[in-house]
C-alpha positions as CSV (number, residue, x, y, z in Angstrom):
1,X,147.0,-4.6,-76.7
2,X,146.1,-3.6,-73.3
3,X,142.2,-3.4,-71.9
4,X,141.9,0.6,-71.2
5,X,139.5,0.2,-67.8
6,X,138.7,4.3,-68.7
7,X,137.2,4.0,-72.0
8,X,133.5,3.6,-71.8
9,X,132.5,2.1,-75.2
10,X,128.5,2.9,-74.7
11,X,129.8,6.5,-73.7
12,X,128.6,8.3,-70.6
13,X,125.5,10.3,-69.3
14,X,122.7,10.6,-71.5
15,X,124.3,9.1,-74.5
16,X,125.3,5.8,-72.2
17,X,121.4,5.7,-71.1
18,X,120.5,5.8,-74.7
19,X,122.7,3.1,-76.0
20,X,122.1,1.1,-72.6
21,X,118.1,1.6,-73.8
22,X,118.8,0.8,-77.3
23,X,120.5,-2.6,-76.1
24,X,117.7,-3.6,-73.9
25,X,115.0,-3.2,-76.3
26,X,117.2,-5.2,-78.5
27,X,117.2,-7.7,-75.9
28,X,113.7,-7.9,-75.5
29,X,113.3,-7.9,-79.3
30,X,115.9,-11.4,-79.2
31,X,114.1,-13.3,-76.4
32,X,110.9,-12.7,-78.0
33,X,111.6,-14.2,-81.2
34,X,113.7,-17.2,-79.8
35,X,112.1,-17.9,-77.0
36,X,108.3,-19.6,-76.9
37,X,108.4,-19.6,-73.0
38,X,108.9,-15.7,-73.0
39,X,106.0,-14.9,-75.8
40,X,103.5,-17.1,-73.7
41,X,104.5,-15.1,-70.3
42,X,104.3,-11.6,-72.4
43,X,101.2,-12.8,-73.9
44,X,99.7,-13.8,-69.9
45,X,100.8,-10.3,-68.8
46,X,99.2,-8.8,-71.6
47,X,95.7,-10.4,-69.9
48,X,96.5,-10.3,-67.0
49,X,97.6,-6.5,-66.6
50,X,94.5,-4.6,-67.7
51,X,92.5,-7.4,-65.1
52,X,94.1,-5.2,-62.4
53,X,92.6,-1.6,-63.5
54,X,88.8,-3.9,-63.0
55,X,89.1,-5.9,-59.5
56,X,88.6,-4.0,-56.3
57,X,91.3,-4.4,-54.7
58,X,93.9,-1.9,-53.3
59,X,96.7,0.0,-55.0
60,X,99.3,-2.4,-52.7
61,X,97.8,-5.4,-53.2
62,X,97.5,-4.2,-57.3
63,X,101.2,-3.4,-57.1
64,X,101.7,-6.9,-55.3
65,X,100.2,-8.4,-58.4
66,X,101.5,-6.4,-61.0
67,X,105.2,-7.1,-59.4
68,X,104.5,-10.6,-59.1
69,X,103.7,-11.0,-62.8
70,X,105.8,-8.7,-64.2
71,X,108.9,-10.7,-62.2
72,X,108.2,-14.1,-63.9
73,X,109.1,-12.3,-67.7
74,X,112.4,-10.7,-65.7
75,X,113.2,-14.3,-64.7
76,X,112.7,-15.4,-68.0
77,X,114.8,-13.1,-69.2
78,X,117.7,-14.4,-67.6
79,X,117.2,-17.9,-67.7
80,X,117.2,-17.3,-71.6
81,X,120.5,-15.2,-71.2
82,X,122.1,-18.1,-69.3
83,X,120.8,-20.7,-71.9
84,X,122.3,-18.5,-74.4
85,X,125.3,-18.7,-72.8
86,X,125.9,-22.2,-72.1
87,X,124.7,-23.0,-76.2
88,X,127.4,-20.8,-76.9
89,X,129.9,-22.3,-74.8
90,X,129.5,-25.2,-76.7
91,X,126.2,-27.7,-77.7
92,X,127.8,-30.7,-76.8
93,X,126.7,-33.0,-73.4
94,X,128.1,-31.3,-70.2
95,X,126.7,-32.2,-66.7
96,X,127.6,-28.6,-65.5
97,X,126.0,-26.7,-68.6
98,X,122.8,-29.2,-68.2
99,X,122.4,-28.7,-64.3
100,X,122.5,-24.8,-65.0
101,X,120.0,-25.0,-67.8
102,X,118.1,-26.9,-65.2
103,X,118.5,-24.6,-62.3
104,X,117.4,-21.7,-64.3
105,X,114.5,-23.8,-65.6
106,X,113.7,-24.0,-61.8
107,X,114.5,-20.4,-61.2
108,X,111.6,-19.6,-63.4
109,X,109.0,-22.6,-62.1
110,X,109.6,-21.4,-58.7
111,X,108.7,-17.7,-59.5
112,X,105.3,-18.8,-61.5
113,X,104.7,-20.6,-57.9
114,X,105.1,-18.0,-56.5
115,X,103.2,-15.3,-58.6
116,X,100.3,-17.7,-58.6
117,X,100.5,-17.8,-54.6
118,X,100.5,-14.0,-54.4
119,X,97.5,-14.1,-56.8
120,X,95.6,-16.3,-55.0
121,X,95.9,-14.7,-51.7
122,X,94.9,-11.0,-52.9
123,X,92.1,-12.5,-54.9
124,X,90.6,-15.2,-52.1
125,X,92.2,-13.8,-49.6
């Protein structure tokens, strides 16, 4: 059966933003309930976030940490989507699927370094 490249299954306009909304929720809904490392970064945000509303600092250097946070759970995200897709590939030892899993792993390290960097320079700084 040929692959029609005009069909849009989510539909289009506002109905497409809907569905597209619907899906990411239940994205957010998946990582949250299989993934430890994401409920411990939602959870820090959760802290972390109102902390911003109480420190004098200004609104760039609030939006510098808000961003900063806020892109560790985004990295998260899709280090948990590539995980999930390399377990689904198949479970079984592979050199490739572990040095991915690995690079992702350091995808997310890397933006925690960098978050706390950010926070410490607006805070000390």
């Amino acid at each position: 059966m040929p692959i029609s490249t005009t069909s849009k299954p989510n539909g289009t306009g506002v109905k497409r933003i809907f569905r597209a909304s619907i899906n990411s929720v239940s994205g957010l809904k998946a990582c949250w309930i299989h993934e430890s490392a994401f409920r411990q970064e939602v959870m820090l945000c959760l802290i972390l976030y109102p902390f911003l509303f109480f420190v004098d600092i200004t609104s760039v250097e609030k939006a510098l940490l808000f961003s900063s946070l806020t892109l560790v759970v985004i990295v998260e995200l899709i280090n948990s989507a590539i995980e999930n897709t390399i377990d689904r590939i198949g479970l079984e030892h592979n050199e490739l699927s572990g040095r991915a899993k690995d690079m992702g792993a350091a995808a997310v390290m890397m933006t925690i370094f960098m978050m706390m960097g950010v926070w410490l320079c607006v805070l000390l700084g």
